[in-house]
C-alpha positions as semicolon CSV with decimal commas, in nm:
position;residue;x (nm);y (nm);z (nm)
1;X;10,731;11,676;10,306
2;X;11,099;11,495;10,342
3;X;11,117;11,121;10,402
4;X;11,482;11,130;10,341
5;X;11,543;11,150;10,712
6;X;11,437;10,794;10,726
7;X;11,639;10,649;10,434
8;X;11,978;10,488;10,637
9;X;11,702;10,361;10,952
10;X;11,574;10,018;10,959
11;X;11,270;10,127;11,185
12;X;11,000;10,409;11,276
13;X;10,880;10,389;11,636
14;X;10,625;10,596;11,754
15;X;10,435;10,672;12,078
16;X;10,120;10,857;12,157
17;X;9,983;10,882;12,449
18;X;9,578;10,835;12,526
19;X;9,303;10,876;12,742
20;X;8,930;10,899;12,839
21;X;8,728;11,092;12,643
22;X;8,572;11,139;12,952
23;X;8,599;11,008;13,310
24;X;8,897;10,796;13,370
25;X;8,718;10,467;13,307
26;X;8,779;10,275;12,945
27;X;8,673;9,905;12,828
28;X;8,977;9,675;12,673
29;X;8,914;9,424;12,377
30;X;8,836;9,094;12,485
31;X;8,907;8,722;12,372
32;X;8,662;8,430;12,340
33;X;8,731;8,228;12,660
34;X;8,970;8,429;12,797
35;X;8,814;8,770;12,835
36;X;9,082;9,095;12,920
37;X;9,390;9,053;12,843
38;X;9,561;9,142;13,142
39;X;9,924;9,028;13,263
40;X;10,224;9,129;13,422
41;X;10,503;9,302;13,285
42;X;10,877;9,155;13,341
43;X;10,878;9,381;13,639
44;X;10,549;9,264;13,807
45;X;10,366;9,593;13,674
46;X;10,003;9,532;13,577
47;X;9,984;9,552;13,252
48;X;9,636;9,522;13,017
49;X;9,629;9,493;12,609
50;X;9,386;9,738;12,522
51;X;9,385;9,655;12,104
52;X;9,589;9,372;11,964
53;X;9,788;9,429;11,670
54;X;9,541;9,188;11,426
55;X;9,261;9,487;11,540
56;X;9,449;9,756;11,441
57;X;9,553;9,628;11,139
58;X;9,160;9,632;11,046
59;X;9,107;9,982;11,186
60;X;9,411;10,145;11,034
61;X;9,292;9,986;10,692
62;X;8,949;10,105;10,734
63;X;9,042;10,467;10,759
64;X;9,160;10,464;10,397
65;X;8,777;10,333;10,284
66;X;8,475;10,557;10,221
67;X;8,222;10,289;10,247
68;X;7,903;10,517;10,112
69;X;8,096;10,591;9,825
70;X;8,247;10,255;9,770
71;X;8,603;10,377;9,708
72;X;8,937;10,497;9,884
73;X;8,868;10,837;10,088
74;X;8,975;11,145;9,894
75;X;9,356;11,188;9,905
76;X;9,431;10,808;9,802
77;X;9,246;10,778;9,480
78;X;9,417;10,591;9,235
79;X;9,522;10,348;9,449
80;X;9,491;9,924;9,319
81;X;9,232;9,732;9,547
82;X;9,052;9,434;9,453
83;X;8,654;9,477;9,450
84;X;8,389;9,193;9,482
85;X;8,077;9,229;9,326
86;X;7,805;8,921;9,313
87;X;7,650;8,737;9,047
88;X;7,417;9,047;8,985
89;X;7,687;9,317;8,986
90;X;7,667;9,455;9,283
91;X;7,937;9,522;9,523
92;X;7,972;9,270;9,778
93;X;8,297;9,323;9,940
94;X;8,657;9,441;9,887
95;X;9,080;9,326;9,947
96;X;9,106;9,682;10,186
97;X;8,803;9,563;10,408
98;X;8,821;9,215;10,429
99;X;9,004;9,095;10,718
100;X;9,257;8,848;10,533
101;X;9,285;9,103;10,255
102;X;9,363;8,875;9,875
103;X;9,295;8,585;10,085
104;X;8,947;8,639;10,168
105;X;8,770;8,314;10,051
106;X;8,520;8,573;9,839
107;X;8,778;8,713;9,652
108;X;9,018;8,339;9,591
109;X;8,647;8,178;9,503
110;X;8,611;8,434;9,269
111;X;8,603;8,451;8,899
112;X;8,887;8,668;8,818
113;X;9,139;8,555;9,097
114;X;9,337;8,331;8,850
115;X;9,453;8,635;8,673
116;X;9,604;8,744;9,050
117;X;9,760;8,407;9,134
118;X;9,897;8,377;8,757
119;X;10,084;8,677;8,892
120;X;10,238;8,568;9,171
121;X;10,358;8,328;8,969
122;X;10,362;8,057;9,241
123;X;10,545;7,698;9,083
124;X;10,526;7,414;9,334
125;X;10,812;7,258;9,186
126;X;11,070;7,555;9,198
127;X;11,186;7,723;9,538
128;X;10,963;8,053;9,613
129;X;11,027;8,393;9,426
130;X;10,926;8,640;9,661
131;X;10,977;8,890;9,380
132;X;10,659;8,814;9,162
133;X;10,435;8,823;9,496
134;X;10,568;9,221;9,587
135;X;10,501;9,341;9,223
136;X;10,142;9,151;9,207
137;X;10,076;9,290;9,551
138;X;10,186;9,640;9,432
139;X;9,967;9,607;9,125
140;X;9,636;9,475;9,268
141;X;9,641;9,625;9,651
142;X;9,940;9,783;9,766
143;X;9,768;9,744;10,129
144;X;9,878;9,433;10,172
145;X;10,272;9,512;10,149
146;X;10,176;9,745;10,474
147;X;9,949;9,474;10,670
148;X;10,076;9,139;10,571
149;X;9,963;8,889;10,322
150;X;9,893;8,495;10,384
151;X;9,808;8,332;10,049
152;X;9,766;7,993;10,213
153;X;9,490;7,903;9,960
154;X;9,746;7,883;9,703
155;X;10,051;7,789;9,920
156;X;10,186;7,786;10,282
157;X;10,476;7,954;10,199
158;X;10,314;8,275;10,008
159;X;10,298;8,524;10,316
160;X;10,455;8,854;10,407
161;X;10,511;8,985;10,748
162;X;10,376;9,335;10,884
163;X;10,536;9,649;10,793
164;X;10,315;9,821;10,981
165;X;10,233;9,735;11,310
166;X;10,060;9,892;11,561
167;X;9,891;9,839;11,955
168;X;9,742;9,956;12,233
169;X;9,855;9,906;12,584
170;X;9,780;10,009;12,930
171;X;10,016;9,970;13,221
172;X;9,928;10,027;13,613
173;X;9,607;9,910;13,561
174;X;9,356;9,814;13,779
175;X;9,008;9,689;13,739
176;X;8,629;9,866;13,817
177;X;8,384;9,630;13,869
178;X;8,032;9,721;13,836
179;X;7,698;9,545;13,684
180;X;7,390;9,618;13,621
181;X;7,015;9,491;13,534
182;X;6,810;9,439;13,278
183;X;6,524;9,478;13,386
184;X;6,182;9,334;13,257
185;X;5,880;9,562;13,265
186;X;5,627;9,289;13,208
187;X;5,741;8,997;13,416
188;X;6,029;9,084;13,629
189;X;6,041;8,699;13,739
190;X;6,147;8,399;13,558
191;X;5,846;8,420;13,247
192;X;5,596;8,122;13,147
193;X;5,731;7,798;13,112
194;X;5,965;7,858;12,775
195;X;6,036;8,180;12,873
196;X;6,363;8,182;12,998
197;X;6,643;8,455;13,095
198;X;6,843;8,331;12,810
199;X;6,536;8,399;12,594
200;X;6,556;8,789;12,739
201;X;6,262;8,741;12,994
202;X;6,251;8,822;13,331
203;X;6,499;9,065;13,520
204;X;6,841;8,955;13,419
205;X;7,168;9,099;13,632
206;X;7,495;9,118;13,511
207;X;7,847;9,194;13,547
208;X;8,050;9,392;13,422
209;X;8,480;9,463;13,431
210;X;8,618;9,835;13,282
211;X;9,011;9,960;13,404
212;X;9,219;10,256;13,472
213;X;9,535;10,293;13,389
214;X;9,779;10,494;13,139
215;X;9,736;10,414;12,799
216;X;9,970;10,426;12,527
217;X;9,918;10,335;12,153
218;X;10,281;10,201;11,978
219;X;10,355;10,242;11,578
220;X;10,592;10,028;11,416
221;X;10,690;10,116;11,035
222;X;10,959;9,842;10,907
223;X;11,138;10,073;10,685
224;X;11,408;9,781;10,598
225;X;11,134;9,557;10,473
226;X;10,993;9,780;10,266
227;X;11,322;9,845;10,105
228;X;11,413;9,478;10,108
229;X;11,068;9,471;9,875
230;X;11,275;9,614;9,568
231;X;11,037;9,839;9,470
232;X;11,107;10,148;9,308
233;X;11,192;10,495;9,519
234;X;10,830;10,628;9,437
235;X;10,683;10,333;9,544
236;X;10,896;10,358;9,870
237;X;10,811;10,692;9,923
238;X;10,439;10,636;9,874
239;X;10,437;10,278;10,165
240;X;10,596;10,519;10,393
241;X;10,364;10,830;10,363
242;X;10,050;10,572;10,355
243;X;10,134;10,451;10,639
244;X;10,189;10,803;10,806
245;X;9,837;10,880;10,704
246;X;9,679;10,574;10,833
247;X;9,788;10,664;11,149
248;X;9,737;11,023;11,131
249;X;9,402;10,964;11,023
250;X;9,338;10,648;11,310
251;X;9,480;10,900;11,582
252;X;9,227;11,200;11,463
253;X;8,917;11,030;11,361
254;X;8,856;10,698;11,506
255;X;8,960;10,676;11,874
256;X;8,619;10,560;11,952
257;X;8,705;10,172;11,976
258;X;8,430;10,032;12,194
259;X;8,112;10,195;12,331
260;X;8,306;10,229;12,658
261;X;8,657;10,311;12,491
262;X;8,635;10,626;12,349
263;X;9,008;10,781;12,366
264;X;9,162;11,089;12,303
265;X;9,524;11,126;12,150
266;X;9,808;11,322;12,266
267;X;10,127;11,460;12,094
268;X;10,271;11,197;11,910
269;X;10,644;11,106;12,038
270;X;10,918;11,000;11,734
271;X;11,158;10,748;11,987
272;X;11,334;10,615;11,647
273;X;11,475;10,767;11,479
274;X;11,607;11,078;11,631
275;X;11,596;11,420;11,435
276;X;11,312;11,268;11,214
277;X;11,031;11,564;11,190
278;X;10,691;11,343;11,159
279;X;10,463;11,539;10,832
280;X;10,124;11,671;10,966
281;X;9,812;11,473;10,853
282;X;9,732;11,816;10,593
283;X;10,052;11,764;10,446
284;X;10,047;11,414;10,387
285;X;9,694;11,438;10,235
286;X;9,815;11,690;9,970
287;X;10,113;11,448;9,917
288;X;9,939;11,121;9,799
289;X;9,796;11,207;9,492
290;X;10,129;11,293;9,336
291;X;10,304;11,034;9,535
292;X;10,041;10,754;9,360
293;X;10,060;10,942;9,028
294;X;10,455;10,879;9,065
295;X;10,440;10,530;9,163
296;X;10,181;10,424;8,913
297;X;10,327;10,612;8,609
298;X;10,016;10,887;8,560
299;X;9,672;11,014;8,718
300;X;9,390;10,718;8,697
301;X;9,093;10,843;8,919
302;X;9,030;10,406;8,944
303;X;9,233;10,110;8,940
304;X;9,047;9,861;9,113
305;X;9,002;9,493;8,968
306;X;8,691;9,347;8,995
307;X;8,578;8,998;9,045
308;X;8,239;8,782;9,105
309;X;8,146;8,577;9,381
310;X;7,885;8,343;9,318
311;X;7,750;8,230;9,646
312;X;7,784;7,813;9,639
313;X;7,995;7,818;9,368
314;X;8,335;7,861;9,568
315;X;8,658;7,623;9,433
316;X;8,833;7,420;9,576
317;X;9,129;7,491;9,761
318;X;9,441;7,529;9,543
319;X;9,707;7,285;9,500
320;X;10,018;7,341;9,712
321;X;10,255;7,306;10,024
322;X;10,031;7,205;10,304
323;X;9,881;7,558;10,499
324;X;10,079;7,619;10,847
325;X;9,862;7,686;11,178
326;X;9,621;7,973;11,187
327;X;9,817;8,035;11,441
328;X;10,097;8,154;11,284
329;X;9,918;8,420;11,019
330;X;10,087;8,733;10,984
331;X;9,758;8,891;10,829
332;X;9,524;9,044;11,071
């Protein structure tokens, strides 16, 4: 496997085709009071976001996870994460799962997360060192440097931007509209008085919106930020082939995004850089265990950090510059 192709190019764009599993019919995400999300492109083509970048970030994290085991899948063992377990040991969450990664309010309510923040090294009263955030990242969940980080809950001004970024559009798009009913095998008419529709009585009709169109999923890899992280050549090497395999893996095994969105994945197109010969999923997954064992400084089978969540018992909210917008969060 040879990254150096990529070593003088700020970015890696990639482009992969997709469609039905089956049929030619697939359902988009949707938005709380807004539904689709369906516009026009600068041209006037209909255009349709099938998964936001915020989503993928949570799917291409949760191909790394082997949630019955509790750990990273095979070939990334020996990575950092932070684990949560509750007041009686047991594991309650993780920073790889949780959707605002360090920030998660179970893992900044925890005890254990001032050893974290005393690494970052945040001082109110200085200008921020971006420095001590990269290395504590790199130390307790190198995730984040791929995904974003927004440590609001200590300051506004802790956050990193995506290095990884991925979506899913569709362009000539245009809508099937069907419905359907449920029906009630009891009492197919409005129910007793209290028994309501909204209550699930009675025959209930609905409507329902899926599309058409060509779909195309979009990779973005920020190879100048991760150099602009300082971090040694190993460590490069290993945020670039991690981020290879999360979307090796996301293309291969979990194309299945809704009920009614189950994809299939064609070749995968390099449009930056040119020449660049993209490893194969096998190769990359015999990589990573010397790649972490490089970066790290030796085999560990485990270096997680724990900490305790004690439902009701959460902090409060850490001194610092005032928290922009959730708007504005770079973390998915």
């Amino acid at each position: 496997m040879n990254l150096n192709e990529l070593k003088d190019h700020p970015r890696l764009l990639l482009e992969v085709s997709l469609k039905p599993l089956q049929g030619s019919r697939f359902q988009p995400t949707g938005f709380p009071d807004l539904g689709a999300a369906a516009y026009e492109a600068p041209g006037g083509e209909k255009m349709l976001l099938v998964e936001s970048a915020q989503s993928m970030a949570n799917r291409l994290e949760s191909v790394c996870w082997d949630s019955v085991a509790d750990d990273w899948v095979s070939p990334l063992k020996g990575l950092p994460a932070v684990k949560v377990i509750d007041k009686e040991k047991k594991p309650l969450t993780n920073s790889v799962l949780e959707a605002h990664r360090l920030n998660s309010p179970y893992i900044t309510n925890a005890t254990g997360f001032e050893a974290i923040k005393k690494e970052i090294g945040f001082d109110e009263k200085r200008p921020f060192d971006r420095d001590p955030l990269v290395k504590a990242l790199l130390k307790f969940d190198p995730n984040t440097l791929l995904h974003g980080i927004f440590l609001e809950k200590i300051a506004g001004v802790i956050r990193l931007p995506r290095a990884l970024t991925g979506f899913i559009e569709a362009s000539e798009v245009n809508v099937v509209a069907s419905g359907g009913v449920k029906n009630d095998r009891v009492k197919a008419s409005k129910g007793d008085e209290g028994q309501t529709a909204k209550e699930g009585f009675g025959n209930v009709p609905f409507h329902r919106e899926e599309y058409t169109g060509t779909i195309t999923a979009y990779f973005n890899l920020d190879l100048a930020l991760i150099r602009g992280f300082g971090l040694s050549s190993d460590a490069e090497a290993l945020l670039i082939a991690l981020s290879l395999f999360k979307i090796q893996r996301f293309l291969r095994d979990c194309l299945r995004l809704r009920t009614a969105c189950d994809l299939d994945a064609g070749a995968i197109t390099i449009k930056r850089p040119s020449g660049f010969t993209l490893p194969g999923l096998e190769d990359l997954e015999k990589a990573l265990p010397g790649l972490i064992s490089k970066a790290f400084g030796g085999d560990k089978p485990d270096r997680f950090t724990t900490v305790t969540f004690e439902d009701g018992a959460s902090k409060k909210p850490a001194k610092g510059k005032p928290a922009v917008e959730p708007a504005t969060q770079v973390d998915a």
